[in-house]
C-alpha positions as CSV (number, residue, x, y, z in Angstrom):
1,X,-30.3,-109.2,98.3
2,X,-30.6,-110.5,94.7
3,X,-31.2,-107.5,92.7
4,X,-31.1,-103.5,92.9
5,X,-31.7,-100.4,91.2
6,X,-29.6,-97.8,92.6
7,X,-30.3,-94.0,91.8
8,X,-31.4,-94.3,88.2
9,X,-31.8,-91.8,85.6
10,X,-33.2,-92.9,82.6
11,X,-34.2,-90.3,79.2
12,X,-35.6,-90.2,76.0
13,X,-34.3,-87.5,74.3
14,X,-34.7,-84.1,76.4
15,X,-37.3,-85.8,78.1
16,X,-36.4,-87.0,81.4
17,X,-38.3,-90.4,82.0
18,X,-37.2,-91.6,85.1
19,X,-35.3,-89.8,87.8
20,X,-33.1,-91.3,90.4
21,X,-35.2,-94.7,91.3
22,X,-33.7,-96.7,93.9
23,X,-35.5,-100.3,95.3
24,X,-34.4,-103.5,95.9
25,X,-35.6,-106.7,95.1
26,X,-34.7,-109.7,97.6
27,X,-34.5,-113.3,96.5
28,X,-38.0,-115.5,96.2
29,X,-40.0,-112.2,96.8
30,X,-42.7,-110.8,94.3
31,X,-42.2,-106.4,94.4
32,X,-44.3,-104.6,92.5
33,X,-44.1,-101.1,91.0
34,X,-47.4,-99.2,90.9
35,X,-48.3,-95.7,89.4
36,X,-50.4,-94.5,86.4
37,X,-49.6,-94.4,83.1
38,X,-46.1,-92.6,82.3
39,X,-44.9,-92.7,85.8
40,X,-42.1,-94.5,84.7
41,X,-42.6,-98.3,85.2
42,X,-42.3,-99.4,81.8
43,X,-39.2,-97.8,81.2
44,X,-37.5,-99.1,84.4
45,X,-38.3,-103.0,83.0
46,X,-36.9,-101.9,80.0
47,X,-33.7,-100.5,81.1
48,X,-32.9,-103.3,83.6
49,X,-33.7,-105.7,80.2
50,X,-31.1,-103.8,78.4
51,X,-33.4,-102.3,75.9
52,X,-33.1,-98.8,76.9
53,X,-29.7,-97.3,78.2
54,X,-30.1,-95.2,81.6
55,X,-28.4,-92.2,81.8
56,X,-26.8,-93.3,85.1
57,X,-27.5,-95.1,87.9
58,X,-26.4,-99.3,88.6
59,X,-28.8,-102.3,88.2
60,X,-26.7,-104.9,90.0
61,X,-28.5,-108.5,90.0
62,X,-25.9,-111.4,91.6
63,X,-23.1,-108.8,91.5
64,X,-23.0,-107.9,88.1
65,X,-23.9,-104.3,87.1
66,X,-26.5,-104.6,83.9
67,X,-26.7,-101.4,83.6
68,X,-25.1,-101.1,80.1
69,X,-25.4,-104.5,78.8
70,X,-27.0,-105.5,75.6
71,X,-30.5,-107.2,76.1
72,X,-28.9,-111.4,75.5
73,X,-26.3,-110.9,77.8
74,X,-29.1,-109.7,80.3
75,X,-31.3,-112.8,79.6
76,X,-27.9,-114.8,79.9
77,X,-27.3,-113.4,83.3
78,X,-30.9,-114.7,84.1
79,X,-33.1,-112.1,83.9
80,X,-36.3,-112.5,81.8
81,X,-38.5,-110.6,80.4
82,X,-42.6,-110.5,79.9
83,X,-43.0,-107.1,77.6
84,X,-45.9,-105.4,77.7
85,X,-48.1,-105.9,75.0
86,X,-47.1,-110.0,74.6
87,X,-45.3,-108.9,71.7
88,X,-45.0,-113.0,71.0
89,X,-44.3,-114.1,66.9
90,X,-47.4,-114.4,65.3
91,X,-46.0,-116.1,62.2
92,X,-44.5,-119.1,64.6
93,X,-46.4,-121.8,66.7
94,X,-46.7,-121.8,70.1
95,X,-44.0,-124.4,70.1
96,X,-42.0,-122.2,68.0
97,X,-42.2,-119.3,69.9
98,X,-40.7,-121.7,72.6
99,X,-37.8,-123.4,70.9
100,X,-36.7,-119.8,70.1
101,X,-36.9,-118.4,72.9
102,X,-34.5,-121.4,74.0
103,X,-32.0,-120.3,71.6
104,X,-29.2,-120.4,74.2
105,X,-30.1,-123.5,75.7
106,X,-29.1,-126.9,75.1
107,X,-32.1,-129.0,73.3
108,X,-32.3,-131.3,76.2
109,X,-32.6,-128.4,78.9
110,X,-34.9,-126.8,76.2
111,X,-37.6,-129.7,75.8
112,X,-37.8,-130.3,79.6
113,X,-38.3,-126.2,79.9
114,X,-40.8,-126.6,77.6
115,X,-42.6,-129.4,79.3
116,X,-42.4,-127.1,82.2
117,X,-44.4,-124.7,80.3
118,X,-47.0,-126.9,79.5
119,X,-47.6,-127.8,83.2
120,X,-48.2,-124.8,84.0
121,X,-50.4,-123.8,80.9
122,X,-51.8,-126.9,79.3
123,X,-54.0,-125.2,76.7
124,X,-50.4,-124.1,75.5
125,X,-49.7,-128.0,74.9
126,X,-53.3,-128.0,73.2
127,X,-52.1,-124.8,70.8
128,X,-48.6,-126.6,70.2
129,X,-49.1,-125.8,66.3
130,X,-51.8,-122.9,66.4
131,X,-49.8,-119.8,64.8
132,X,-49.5,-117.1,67.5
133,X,-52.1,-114.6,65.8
134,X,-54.2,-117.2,66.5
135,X,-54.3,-117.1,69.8
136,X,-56.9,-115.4,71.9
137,X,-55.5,-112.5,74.3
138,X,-55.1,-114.8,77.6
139,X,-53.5,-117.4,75.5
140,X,-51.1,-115.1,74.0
141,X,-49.8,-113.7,77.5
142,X,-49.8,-117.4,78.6
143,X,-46.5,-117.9,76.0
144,X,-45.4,-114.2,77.1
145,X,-44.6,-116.3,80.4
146,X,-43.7,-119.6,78.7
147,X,-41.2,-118.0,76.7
148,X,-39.6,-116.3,79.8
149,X,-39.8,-119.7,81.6
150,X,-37.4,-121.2,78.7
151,X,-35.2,-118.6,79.1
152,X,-34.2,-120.3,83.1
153,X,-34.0,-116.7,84.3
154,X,-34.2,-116.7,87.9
155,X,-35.7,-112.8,88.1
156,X,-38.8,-112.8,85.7
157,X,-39.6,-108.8,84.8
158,X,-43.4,-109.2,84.0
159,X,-44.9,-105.4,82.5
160,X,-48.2,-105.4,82.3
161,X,-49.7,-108.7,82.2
162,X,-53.3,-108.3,82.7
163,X,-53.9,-105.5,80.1
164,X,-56.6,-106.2,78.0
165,X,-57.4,-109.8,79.9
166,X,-60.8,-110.4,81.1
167,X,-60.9,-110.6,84.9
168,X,-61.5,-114.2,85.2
169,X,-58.3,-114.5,83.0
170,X,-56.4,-112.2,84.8
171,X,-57.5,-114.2,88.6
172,X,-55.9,-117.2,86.4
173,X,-52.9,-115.6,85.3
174,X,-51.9,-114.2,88.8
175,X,-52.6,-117.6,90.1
176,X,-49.9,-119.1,87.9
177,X,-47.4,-116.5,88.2
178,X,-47.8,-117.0,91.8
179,X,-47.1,-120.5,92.1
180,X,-44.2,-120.0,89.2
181,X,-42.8,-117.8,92.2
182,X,-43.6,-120.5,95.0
183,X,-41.3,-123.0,92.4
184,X,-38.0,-120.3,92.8
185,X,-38.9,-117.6,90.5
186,X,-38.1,-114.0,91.4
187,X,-41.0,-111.9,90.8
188,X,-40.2,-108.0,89.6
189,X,-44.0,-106.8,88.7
190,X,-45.2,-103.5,86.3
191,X,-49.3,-103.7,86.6
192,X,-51.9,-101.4,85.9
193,X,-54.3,-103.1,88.5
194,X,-53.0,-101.5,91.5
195,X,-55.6,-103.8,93.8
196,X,-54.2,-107.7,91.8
197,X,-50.6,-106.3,92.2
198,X,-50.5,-105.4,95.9
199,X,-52.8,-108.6,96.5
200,X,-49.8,-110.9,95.0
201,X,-46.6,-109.1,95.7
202,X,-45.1,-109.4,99.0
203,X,-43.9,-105.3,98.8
204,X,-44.5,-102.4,96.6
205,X,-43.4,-99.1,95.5
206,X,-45.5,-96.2,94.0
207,X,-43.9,-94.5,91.1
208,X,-44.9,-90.7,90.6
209,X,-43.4,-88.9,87.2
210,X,-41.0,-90.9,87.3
211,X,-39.9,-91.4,91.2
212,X,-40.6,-93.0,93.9
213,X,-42.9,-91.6,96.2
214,X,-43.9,-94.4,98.5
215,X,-42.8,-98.4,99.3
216,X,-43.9,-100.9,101.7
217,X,-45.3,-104.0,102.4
218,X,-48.2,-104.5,100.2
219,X,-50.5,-104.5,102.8
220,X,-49.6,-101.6,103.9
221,X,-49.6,-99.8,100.8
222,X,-52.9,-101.4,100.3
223,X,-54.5,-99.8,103.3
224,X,-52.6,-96.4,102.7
225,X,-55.2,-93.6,102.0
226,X,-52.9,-91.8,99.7
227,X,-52.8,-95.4,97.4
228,X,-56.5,-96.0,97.9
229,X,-57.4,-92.7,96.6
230,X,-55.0,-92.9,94.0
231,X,-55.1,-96.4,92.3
232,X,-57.5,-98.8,94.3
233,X,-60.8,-96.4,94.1
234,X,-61.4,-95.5,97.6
């Protein structure tokens, strides 16, 4: 196993947000976690980046607890992530955006990432010096993932990546994140389109107020009445 979440508690405030989430995430697989809005998933990604600190519970990814670590030693262990939202640097290139988020590599490791990047998203290389604002939507979560790829995380956290994409963007972006994954990349997916996210993960768990209420193979939860009533329209 490469990564677990082990009976987490997670609150903001007096408001509890998550409440004793277990799964487990093996190596080369793509899980994703499934639920409507405020079931939790958001705030899971962000505890296991070390941007919110859980109340208790372990995140253990190659042996090390990251439970409590601060976000760069997470990143340094090799876990990356894609926030929701993009939340890229307007201000900075695309090539910018890139080089910094390279900040703890070496430059040669960084400039081959980067070409890495661009082989995967070569309107990127066309946008080198376009100023992130600039960017249209799909463009913008295109260097989301660029800047995770820099990083040489092994576990990419991914929250949210086809929100406000149009659906021929969305097909591409799945498409890319699932041949990142067929290269070696860990896969830990947050995604509002229940039916894309069970199509490309390999298993899935369905988050209720903050729990877990079912998990599966994605084809199973796929053909689940319960999930098809719920998330997929049926």
């Amino acid at each position: 196993m490469l990564f677990s979440v082990q009976d987490l508690h997670v609150s903001y405030g007096s408001i509890r947000a998550v409440h004793g989430v277990s799964f487990e995430v093996d190596e080369g697989e793509i899980v994703t976690l499934i639920g409507a809005n405020g079931a939790g998933k958001s705030t899971i990604l962000n505890t296991i980046a070390g941007l919110q600190r859980p109340d208790q519970g372990e995140i253990i990814y190659r042996g090390a607890n990251l439970a409590r670590m601060d976000a760069h030693n997470v990143v340094k262990q090799g876990v990356a992530l894609v926030p929701e939202g993009r939340r890229i640097f307007g201000n900075l290139t695309v090539y910018e955006n890139l080089r910094l988020a390279g900040f703890q590599v070496s430059r040669d490791d960084l400039e081959a990432r980067i070409k890495l990047v661009y082989s995967y998203f070569p309107r990127l290389e066309e946008r080198r010096d376009q100023l992130g604002d600039t960017l249209s939507g799909g463009e913008q979560q295109m260097l989301a993932v660029g800047r995770a790829l820099v990083t040489g995380g092994r576990l990419m956290l991914l929250d949210e990546p086809s929100m406000g994409l149009a659906p021929i963007l969305v097909q591409h972006i799945f498409e890319i994140l699932a041949e990142i994954n067929r290269q070696g990349t860990t896969i830990l997916l947050v995604e509002q389109n229940a039916h894309m996210a069970l199509k490309l993960a390999n298993r899935g768990y369905v988050l209720e107020t903050g729990s877990v209420m079912l998990s599966g193979p994605s084809k199973e939860l796929a053909e689940s009445p319960e999930v098809q009533r719920a998330y997929l329209g049926g």
